[in-house]
C-alpha positions as CSV (number, residue, x, y, z in Angstrom):
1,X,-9.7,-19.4,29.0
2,X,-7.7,-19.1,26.1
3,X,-5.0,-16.4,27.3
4,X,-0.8,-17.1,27.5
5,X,1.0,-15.0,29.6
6,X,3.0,-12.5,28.6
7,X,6.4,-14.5,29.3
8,X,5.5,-17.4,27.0
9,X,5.1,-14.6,24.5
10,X,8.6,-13.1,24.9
11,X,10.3,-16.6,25.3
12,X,8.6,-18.0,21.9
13,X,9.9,-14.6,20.1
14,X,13.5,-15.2,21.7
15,X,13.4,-18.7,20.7
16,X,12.6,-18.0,17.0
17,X,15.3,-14.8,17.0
18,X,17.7,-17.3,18.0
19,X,17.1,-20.0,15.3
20,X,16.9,-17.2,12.5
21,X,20.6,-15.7,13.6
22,X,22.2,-19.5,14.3
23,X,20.6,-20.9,10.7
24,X,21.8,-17.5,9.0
25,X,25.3,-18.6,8.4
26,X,23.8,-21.3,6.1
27,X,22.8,-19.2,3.0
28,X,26.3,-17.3,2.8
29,X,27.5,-20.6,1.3
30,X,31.4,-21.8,1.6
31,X,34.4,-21.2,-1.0
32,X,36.6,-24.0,-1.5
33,X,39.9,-22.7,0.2
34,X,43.8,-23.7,0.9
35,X,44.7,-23.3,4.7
36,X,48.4,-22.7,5.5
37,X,50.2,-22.9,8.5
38,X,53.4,-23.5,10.2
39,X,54.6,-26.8,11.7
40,X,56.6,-26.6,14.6
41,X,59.0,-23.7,15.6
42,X,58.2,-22.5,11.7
43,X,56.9,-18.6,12.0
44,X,54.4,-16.8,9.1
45,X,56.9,-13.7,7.4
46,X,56.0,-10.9,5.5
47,X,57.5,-12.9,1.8
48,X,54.9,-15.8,2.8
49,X,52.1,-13.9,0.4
50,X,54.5,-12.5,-2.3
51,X,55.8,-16.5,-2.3
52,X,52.4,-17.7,-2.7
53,X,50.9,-14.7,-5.2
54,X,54.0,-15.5,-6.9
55,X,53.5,-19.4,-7.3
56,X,49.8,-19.1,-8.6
57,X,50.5,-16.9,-10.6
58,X,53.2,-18.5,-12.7
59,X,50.8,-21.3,-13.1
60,X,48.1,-19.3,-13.8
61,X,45.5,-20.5,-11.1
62,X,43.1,-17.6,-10.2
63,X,42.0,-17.1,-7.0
64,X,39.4,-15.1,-5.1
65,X,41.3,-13.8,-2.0
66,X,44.4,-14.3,0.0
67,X,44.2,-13.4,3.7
68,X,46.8,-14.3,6.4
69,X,45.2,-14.3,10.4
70,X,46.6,-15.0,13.2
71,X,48.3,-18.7,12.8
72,X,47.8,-19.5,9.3
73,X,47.0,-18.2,5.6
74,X,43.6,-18.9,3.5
75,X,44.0,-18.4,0.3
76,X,39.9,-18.7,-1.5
77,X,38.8,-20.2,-4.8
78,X,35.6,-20.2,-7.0
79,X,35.7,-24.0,-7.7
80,X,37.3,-27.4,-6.4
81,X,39.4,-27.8,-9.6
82,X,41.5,-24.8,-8.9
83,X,41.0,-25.8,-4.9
84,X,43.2,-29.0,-6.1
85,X,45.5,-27.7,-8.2
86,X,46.7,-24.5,-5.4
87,X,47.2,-27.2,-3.0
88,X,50.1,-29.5,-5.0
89,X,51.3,-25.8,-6.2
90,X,51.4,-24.6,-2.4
91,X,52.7,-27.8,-1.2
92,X,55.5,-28.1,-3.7
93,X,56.6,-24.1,-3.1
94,X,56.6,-23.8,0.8
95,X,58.0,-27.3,1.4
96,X,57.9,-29.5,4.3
97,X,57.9,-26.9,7.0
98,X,54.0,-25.7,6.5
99,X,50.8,-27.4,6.5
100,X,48.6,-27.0,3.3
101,X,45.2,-28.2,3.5
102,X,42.1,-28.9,1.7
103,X,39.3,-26.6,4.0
104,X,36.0,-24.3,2.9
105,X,36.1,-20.9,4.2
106,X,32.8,-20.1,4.9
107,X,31.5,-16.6,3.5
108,X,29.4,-15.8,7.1
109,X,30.1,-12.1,8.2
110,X,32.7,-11.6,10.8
111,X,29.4,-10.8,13.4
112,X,28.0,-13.9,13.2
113,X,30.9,-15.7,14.1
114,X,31.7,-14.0,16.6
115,X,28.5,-15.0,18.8
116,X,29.3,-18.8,17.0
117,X,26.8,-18.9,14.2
118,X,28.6,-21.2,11.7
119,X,27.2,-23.1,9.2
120,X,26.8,-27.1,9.1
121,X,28.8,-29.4,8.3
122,X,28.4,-31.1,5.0
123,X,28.9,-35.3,5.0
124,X,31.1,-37.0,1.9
125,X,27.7,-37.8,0.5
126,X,27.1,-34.0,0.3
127,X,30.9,-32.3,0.1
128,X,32.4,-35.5,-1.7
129,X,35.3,-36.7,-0.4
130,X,36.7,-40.8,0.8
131,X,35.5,-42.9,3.0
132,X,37.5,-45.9,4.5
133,X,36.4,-48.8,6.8
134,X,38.7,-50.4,8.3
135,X,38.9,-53.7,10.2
136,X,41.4,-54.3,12.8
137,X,42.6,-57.6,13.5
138,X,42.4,-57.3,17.9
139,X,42.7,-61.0,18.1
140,X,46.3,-60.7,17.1
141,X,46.9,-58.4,20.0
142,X,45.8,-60.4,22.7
143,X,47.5,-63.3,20.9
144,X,50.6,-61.0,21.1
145,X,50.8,-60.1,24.6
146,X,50.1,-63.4,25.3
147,X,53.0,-65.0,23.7
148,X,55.3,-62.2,25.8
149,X,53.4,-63.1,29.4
150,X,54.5,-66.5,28.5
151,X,57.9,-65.8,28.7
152,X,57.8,-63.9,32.0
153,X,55.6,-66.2,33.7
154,X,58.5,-68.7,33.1
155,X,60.8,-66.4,34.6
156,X,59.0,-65.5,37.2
157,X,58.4,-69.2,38.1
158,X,61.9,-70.1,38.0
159,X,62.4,-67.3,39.8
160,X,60.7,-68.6,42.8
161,X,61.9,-72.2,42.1
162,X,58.7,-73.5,40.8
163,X,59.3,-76.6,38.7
164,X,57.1,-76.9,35.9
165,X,56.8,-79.2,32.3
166,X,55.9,-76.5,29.3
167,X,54.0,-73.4,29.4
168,X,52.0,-73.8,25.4
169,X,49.7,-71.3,23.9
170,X,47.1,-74.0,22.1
171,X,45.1,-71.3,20.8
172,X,44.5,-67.7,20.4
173,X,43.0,-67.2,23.9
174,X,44.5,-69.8,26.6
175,X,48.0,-70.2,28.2
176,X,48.5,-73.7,29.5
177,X,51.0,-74.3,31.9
178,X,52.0,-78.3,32.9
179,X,53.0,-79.4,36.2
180,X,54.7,-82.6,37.6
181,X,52.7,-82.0,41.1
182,X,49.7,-80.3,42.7
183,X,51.8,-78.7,45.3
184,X,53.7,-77.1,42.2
185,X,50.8,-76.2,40.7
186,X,49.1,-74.4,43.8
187,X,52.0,-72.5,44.6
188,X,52.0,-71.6,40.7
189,X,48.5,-70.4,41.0
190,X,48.8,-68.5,44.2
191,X,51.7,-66.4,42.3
192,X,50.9,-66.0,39.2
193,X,47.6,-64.6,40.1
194,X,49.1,-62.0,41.8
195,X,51.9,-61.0,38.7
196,X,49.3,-61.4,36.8
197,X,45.9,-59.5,38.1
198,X,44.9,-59.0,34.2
199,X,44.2,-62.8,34.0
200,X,41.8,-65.7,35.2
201,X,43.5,-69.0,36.5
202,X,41.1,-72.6,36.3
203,X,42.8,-75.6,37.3
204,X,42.6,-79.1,35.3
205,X,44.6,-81.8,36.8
206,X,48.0,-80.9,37.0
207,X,47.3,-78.2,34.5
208,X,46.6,-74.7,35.2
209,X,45.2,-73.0,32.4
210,X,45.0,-69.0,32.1
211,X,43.3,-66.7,29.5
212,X,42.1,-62.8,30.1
213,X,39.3,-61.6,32.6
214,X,36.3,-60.0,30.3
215,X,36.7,-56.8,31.6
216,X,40.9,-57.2,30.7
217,X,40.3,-58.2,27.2
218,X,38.0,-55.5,26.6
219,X,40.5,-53.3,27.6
220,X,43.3,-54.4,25.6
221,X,40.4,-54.3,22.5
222,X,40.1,-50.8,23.2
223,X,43.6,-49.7,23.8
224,X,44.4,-51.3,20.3
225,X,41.6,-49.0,18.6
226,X,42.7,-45.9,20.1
227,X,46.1,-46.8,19.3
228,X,44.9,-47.0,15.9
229,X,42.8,-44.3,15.9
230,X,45.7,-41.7,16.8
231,X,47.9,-43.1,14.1
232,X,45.5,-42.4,11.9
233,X,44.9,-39.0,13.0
234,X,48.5,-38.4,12.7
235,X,48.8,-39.7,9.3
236,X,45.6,-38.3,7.8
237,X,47.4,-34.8,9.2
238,X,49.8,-35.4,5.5
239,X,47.1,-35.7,3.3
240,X,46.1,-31.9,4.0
241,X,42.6,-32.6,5.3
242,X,41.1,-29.8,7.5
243,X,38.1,-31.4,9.2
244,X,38.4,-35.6,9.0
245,X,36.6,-37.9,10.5
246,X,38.4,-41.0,12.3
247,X,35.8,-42.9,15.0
248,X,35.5,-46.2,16.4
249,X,32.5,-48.1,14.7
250,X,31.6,-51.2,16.9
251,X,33.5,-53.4,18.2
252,X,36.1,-53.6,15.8
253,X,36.2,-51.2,12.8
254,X,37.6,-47.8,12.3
255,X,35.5,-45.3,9.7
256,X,37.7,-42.7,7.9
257,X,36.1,-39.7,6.3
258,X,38.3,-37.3,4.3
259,X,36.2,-34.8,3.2
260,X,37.7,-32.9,-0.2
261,X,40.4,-35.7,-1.3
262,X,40.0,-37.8,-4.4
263,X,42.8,-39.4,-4.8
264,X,41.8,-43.1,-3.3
265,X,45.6,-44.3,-4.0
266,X,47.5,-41.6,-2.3
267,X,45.3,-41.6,0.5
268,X,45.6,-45.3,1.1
269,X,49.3,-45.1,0.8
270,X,49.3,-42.1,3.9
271,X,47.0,-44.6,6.2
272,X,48.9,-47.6,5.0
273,X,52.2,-46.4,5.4
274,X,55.0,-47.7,8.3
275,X,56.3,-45.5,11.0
276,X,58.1,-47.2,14.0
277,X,59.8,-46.0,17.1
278,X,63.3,-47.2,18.1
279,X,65.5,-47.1,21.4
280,X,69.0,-46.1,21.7
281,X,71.9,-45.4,23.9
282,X,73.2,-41.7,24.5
283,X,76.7,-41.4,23.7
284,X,78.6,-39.6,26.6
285,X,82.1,-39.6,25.0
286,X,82.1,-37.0,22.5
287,X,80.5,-33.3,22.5
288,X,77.4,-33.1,21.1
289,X,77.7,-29.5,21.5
290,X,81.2,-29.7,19.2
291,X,79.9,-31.7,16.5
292,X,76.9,-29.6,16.6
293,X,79.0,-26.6,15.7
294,X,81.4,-28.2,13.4
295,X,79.3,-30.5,11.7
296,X,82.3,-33.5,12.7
297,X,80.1,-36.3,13.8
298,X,81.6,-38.8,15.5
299,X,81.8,-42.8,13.9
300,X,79.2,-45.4,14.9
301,X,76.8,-42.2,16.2
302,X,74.6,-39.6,14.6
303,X,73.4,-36.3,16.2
304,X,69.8,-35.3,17.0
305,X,68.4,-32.7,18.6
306,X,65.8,-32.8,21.7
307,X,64.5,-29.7,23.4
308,X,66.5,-27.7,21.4
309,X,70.0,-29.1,22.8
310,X,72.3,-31.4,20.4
311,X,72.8,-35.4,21.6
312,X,74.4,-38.0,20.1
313,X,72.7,-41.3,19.8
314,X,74.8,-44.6,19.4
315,X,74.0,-45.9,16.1
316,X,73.3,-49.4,17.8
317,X,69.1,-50.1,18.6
318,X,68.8,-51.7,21.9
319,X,65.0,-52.2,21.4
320,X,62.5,-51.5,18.2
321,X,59.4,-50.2,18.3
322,X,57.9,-54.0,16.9
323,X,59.1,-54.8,20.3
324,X,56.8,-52.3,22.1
325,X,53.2,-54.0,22.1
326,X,51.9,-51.3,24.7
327,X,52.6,-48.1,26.7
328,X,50.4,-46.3,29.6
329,X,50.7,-43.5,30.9
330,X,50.7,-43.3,35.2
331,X,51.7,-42.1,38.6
332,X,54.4,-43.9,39.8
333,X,55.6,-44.9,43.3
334,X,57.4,-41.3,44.3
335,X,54.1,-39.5,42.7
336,X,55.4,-38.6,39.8
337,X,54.5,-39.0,36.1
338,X,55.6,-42.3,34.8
339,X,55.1,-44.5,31.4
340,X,54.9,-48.2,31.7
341,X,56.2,-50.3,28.8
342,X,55.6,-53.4,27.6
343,X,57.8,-55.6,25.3
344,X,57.3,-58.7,23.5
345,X,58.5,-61.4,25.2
346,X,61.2,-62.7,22.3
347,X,63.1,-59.3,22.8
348,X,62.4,-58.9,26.6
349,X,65.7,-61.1,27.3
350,X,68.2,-59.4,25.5
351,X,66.8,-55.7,26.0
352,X,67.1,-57.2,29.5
353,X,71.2,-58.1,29.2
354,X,71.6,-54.3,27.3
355,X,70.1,-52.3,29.6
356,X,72.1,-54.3,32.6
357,X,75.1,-53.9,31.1
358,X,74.4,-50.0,30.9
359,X,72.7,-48.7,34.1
360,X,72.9,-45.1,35.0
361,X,73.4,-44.2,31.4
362,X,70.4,-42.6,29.1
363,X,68.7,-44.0,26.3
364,X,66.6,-42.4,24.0
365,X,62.8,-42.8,22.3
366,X,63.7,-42.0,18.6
367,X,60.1,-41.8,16.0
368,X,60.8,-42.5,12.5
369,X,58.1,-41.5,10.0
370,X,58.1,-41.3,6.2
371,X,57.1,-37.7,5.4
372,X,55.9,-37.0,1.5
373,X,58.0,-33.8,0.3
374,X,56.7,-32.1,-3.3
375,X,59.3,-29.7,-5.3
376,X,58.7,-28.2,-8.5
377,X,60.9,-29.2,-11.2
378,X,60.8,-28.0,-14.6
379,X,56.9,-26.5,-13.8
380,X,55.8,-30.2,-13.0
381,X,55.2,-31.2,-9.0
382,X,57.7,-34.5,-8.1
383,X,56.6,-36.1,-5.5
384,X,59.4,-37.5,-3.0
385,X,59.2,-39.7,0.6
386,X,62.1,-39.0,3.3
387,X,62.4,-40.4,6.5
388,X,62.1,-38.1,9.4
389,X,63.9,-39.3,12.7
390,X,62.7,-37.2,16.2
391,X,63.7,-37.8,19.6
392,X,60.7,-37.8,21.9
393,X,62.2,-38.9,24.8
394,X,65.4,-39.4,26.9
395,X,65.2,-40.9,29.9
396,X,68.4,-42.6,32.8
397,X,68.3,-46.3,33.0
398,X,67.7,-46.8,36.8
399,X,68.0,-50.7,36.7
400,X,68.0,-53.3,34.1
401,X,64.6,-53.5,32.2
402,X,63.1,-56.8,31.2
403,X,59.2,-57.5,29.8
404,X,58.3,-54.2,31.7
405,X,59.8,-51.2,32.4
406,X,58.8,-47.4,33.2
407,X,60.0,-44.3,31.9
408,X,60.5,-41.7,34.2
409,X,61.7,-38.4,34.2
410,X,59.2,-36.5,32.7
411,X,57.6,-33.0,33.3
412,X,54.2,-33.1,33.8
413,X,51.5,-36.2,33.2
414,X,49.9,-34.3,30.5
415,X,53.7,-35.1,29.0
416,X,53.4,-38.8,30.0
417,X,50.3,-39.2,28.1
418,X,51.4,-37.2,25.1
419,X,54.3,-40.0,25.3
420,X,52.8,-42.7,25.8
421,X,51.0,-42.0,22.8
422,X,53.8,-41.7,20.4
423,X,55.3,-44.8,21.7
424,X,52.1,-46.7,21.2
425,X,51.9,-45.4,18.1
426,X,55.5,-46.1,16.4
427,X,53.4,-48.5,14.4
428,X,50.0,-50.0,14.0
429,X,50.1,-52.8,17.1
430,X,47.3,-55.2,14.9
431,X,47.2,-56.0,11.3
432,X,44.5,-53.7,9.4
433,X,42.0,-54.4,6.2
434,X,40.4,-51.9,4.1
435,X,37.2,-53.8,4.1
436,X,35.5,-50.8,2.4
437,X,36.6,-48.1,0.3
438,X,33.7,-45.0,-1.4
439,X,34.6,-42.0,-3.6
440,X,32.1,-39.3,-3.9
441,X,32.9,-37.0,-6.8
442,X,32.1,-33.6,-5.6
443,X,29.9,-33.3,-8.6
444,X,27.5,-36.2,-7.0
445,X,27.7,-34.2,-3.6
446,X,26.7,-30.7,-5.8
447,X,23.6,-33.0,-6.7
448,X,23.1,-34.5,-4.0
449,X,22.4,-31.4,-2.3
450,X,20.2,-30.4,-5.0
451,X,18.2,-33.1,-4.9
452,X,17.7,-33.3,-1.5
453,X,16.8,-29.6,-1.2
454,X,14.5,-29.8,-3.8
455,X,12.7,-32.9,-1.9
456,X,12.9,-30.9,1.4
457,X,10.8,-28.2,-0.5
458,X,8.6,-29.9,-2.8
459,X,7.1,-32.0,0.0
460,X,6.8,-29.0,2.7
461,X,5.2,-27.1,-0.7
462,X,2.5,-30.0,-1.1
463,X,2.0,-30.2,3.0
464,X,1.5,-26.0,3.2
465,X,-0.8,-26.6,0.2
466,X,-2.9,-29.6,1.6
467,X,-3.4,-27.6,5.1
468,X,-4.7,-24.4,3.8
469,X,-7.1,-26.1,1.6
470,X,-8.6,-28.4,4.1
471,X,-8.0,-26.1,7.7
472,X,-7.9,-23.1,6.4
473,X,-6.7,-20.2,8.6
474,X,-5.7,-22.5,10.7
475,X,-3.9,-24.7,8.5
476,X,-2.0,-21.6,7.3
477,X,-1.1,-21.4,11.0
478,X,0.3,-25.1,11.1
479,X,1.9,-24.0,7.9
480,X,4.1,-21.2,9.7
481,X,4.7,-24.0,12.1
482,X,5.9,-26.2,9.9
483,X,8.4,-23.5,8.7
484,X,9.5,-22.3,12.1
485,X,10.2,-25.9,13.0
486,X,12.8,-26.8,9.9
487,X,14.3,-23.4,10.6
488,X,14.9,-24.7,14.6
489,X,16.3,-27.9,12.8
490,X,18.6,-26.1,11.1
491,X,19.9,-23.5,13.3
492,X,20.4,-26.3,16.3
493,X,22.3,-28.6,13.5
494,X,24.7,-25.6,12.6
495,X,24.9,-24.7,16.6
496,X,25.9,-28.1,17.6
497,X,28.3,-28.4,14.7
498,X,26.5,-31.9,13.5
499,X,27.2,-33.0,10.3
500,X,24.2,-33.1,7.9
501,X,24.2,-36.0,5.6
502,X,21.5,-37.4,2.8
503,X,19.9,-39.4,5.2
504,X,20.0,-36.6,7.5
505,X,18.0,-34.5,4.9
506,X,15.6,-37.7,5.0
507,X,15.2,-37.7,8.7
508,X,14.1,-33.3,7.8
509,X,12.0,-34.5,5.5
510,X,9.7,-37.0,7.7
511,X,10.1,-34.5,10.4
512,X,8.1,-32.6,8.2
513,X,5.0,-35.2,8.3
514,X,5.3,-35.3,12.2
515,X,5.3,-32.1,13.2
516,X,1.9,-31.4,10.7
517,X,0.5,-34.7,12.0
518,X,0.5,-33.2,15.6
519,X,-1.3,-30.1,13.8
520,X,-4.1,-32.1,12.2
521,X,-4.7,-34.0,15.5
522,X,-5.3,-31.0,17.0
523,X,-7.4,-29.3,14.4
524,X,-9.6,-32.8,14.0
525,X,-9.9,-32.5,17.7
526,X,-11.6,-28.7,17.5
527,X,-13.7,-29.6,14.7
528,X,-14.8,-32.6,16.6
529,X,-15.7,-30.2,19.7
530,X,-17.5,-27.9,17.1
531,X,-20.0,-30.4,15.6
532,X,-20.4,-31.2,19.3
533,X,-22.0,-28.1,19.9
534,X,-19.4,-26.5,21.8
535,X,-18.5,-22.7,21.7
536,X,-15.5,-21.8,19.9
537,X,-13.5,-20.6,22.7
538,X,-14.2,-23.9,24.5
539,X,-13.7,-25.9,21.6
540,X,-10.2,-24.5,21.2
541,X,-9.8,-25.1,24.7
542,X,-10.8,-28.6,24.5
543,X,-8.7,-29.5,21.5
544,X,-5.5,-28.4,22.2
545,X,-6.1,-30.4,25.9
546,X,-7.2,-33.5,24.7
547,X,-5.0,-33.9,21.6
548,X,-1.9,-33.3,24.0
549,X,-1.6,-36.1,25.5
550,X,-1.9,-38.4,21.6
551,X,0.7,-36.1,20.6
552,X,3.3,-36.8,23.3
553,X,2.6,-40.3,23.3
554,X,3.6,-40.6,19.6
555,X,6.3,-38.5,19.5
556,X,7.9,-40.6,22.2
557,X,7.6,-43.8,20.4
558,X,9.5,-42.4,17.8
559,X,12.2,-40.5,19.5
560,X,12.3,-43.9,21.6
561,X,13.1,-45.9,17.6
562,X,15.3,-42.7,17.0
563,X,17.6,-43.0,20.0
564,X,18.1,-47.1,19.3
565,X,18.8,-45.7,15.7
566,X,21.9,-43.5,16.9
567,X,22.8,-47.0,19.6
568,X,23.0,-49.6,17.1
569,X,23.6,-47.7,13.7
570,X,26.5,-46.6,12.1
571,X,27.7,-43.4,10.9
572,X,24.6,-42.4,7.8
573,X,22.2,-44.0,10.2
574,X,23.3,-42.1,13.2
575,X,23.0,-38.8,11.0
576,X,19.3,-40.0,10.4
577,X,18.4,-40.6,13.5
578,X,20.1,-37.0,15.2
579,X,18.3,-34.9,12.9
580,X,15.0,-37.1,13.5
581,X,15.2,-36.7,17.5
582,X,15.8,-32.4,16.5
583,X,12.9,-32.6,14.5
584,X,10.7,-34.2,17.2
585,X,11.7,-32.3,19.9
586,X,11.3,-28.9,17.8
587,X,8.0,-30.1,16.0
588,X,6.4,-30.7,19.7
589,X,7.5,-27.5,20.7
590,X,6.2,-25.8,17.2
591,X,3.2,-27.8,17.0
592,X,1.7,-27.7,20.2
593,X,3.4,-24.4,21.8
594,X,3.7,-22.0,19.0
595,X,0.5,-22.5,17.3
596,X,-1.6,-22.4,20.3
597,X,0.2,-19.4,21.3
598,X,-0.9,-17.8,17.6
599,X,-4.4,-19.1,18.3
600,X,-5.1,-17.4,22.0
601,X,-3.2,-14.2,20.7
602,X,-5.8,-14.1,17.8
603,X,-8.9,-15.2,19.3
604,X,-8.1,-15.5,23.1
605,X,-9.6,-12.2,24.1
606,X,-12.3,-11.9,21.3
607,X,-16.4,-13.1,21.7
608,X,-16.3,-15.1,17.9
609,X,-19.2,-17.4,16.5
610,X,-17.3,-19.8,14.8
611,X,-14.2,-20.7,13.2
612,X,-12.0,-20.8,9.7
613,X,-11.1,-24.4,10.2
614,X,-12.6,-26.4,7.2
615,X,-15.9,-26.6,8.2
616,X,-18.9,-23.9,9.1
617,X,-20.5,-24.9,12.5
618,X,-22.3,-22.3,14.3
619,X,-22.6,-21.1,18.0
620,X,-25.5,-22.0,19.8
């Protein structure tokens, strides 16, 4: 009656083998640590650890160890004060051309890793660190590419000789276009909605007003966030950050984590700061091989370099990157990768006479961003910004370009995208508020960790307690339980790569009152079965059928709350309700499957007259 198979047996013991190796990693612990690595075509030498030795050494920062692997140097600490310090000192000795950032090297033996046990990721409530949410304004996008389809929807209607009064913008969401007749206005409506797929066309006298589909405006929401969101990325790349956290939060807002920084005003400065793109002309009458070579650069031109081959660019900018309000990547008509531009529509007219004037020749995508350099000067670290200027594109001008235009030309769509990108994000396309701004000292993290340890402990102590006092045996058997089940928690947190937060240690904590709950239910049920006069194998039998169908039932109901939790909540609440749907699924699989298992290996084969469960009934 009371018998598992031997397979259950095997897959419960290969269940619990892999939760103790994959929650292993997390009592190593980390050490604060420096990550170096090259940017670009830079290479790590052989005088890269003698440079760095050197630099701490002169200002006297001990360190634990200093190990270069392949792509990049760590260099570990004992604390975060010295963590801090290293970094200006690394920054300000190697330059520009490497990456120095904030990281903790975990101490987990090179076995473990190898199979991917790592341990979890701490949140800034935990590691300390700056949070940022920011609010972007996507209303003054749409506004924006409305005000340029207003321009070419005049163009194109004089175009094909349709009179009409004004085209207005009366507010932030319509386009109103005035007509002296309904045959104008028809003819109006039948082409414009075919320029113009992105838009819905109502008609009101001898109006014919126009504002953006649902599905349209969603899409142009959307494009401005990850427009944002990749700027960000890019930026946040400055301040030296190894693991940051940049994700869309609703409808509208941007959360920035930046685990390890404390310095609120530098890091508002990086995410705050300009960069723009900008679109000139390739000059083809001088050598930009020769002036490469002899340093001679030509007047009214300056020399870049893209792919690794000189070009001059004529100092003149045909086109800013204000101009650009978007850029997709796509396949264009001879099947090959393409990027479509958009430009405003006050600029679209005299890009448009430009690029006429010079068809056939090529113009090229130049980014322009501010890059902080540190030097060391007189022992103190000086802090300098210098404009970096990058070619990211050159393309021929095939016809003159107007409101749209593609960019063709380029290798591979992977390329296009990669493009497309940059060009979206020369600049933020919508204006953007701090509307929230948190520093956790990593002191409060040190404590917050302690403190939500110790509640983690204190109330699985009082639970163990409670259960062998009042089920005995078999409370010390919901007790192991219990322990198995934080220990699955734990290793499937660190295998995913979740981050744990405080709340998260919350959600462990009532975990811990479910998965025993489950455990009494059962245990009530047997001891109901007992006073019933029922044998013990029978009563076991009984109460670990019955109770199952309770336990499912309210373990559903709260993974159902859970997974509305991780819909509607934001980033704490979502770490709430992940490790609460772990700890359900684990405590129904530790409650129900483990401990019965224990209970049929134990008694499952043996004639016994009653049971240690808190109360002496015997066997008729």
């Amino acid at each position: 009656m009371n018998q598992y198979p031997l397979w259950r047996y095997v897959l419960l013991i290969t269940l619990i083998v892999f939760a103790v190796i994959y929650a292993l990693p997390n009592l190593y612990g980390e050490d604060p640590s420096v990550q170096i690595s090259p940017k670009e075509s830079t290479t790590l030498d052989a005088t890269l650890i003698g440079q760095l030795e050197t630099a701490l050494k002169q200002q006297q920062i001990p360190y634990l160890s200093m190990k270069q692997s392949p792509g990049f140097v760590t260099v570990r600490f004992s604390d975060t004060e010295a963590q801090l310090k290293a970094q200006d000192i690394i920054q300000a000795t190697l330059g520009n051309k490497y990456s120095v950032a904030l990281n903790l090297a975990s101490r987990t033996p090179k076995w473990l890793l190898a199979i991917g046990a790592r341990p979890m990721k701490l949140g800034l409530d935990l590691r300390g660190g700056i949070h940022f949410l920011l609010d972007v304004d996507t209303d003054a996008l749409v506004q924006l590419q409305e005000s340029g389809d207003i321009h070419t929807m005049g163009v194109d209607l004089r175009n094909a000789q349709i009179r009409y009064q004004s085209i207005t913008q009366p507010d932030k969401t319509h386009v109103t276009i005035e007509f002296r007749n309904l045959q104008d206005r028809d003819q109006a409506q039948i082409l414009l909605q075919k320029n113009f797929p992105n838009y819905l066309f109502i008609t009101n006298n001898l109006a014919l007003s126009a504002t953006f589909s649902p599905s349209a405006l969603t899409q142009i929401q959307q494009n401005a966030i990850e427009q944002i969101t990749t700027i960000l990325r890019t930026r946040i790349n400055e301040l030296g950050v190894a693991e940051p956290v940049v994700q869309q939060q609703g409808v509208n807002h941007i959360s920035v984590d930046l685990p390890g920084i404390q310095d609120m005003a530098r890091a508002k400065d990086i995410i705050g700061k300009v960069a723009t793109i900008r679109l000139q002309l390739q000059d083809v009458e001088h050598n930009a091989e020769t002036a490469a070579q002899t340093g001679v650069i030509p007047a009214g031109t300056k020399l870049y370099f893209y792919q690794g081959q000189p070009i001059l660019l004529k100092n003149q900018v045909i086109l800013h990157g204000t101009s650009i309000i978007n850029a997709v990547s796509t396949i264009g008509d001879d099947g090959r990768p393409t990027v479509q531009v958009r430009v405003s529509g006050s600029e679209a007219s005299a890009f448009n006479q430009i690029t006429a004037a010079n068809v056939g020749r090529s113009i090229a995508a130049v980014y322009i961003e501010t890059q902080t350099t540190k030097k060391l000067e007189n022992g103190k670290v000086v802090t300098t910004h210098i404009p970096v200027e990058k070619v990211i594109n050159l393309a021929i001008i095939n016809s003159a370009l107007g409101n749209n235009f593609q960019i063709t030309g380029l290798e591979s769509m992977a390329y296009a995208k990669e493009l497309a990108l940059l060009l979206r994000s020369g600049a933020y396309p919508v204006p953007v508020d701090f509307i929230q701004e948190r520093v956790v000292g990593p002191s409060l993290g040190k404590e917050n960790i302690h403190m939500g340890v110790l509640s983690t402990e204190i109330g699985s102590l009082l639970v163990i307690a409670f259960m062998v006092v009042y089920y005995r045996f078999f409370g010390l058997i919901a007790d192991l339980a219990l322990i198995l089940n934080i220990l699955f928690i734990i290793a499937i947190l660190s295998l995913l790569g979740a981050t744990l937060t405080l709340p998260g240690i919350a959600g462990i904590v009532l975990t811990v009152g479910i998965a025993v709950d489950a455990n009494v239910l059962v245990n009530e049920r047997i001891r109901e079965e007992l006073r019933n006069a029922m044998s013990p194998q029978a009563s076991i039998h009984a109460g670990y059928g019955r109770a199952f169908a309770t336990i499912v039932d309210a373990n559903v109901t709260t993974l159902i709350v859970a997974m509305v939790l991780f819909a509607v909540g934001s980033g704490l609440v979502q770490g709430f309700a992940v490790t609460l749907t772990i700890g359900i699924l684990c405590s129904m699989v530790t409650a129900i499957f483990f401990t019965r298992a224990v209970v049929n290996l134990i008694y499952g084969r043996r004639k016994i007259k009653q049971l240690p469960i808190g109360i002496t009934v015997k066997s008729t």
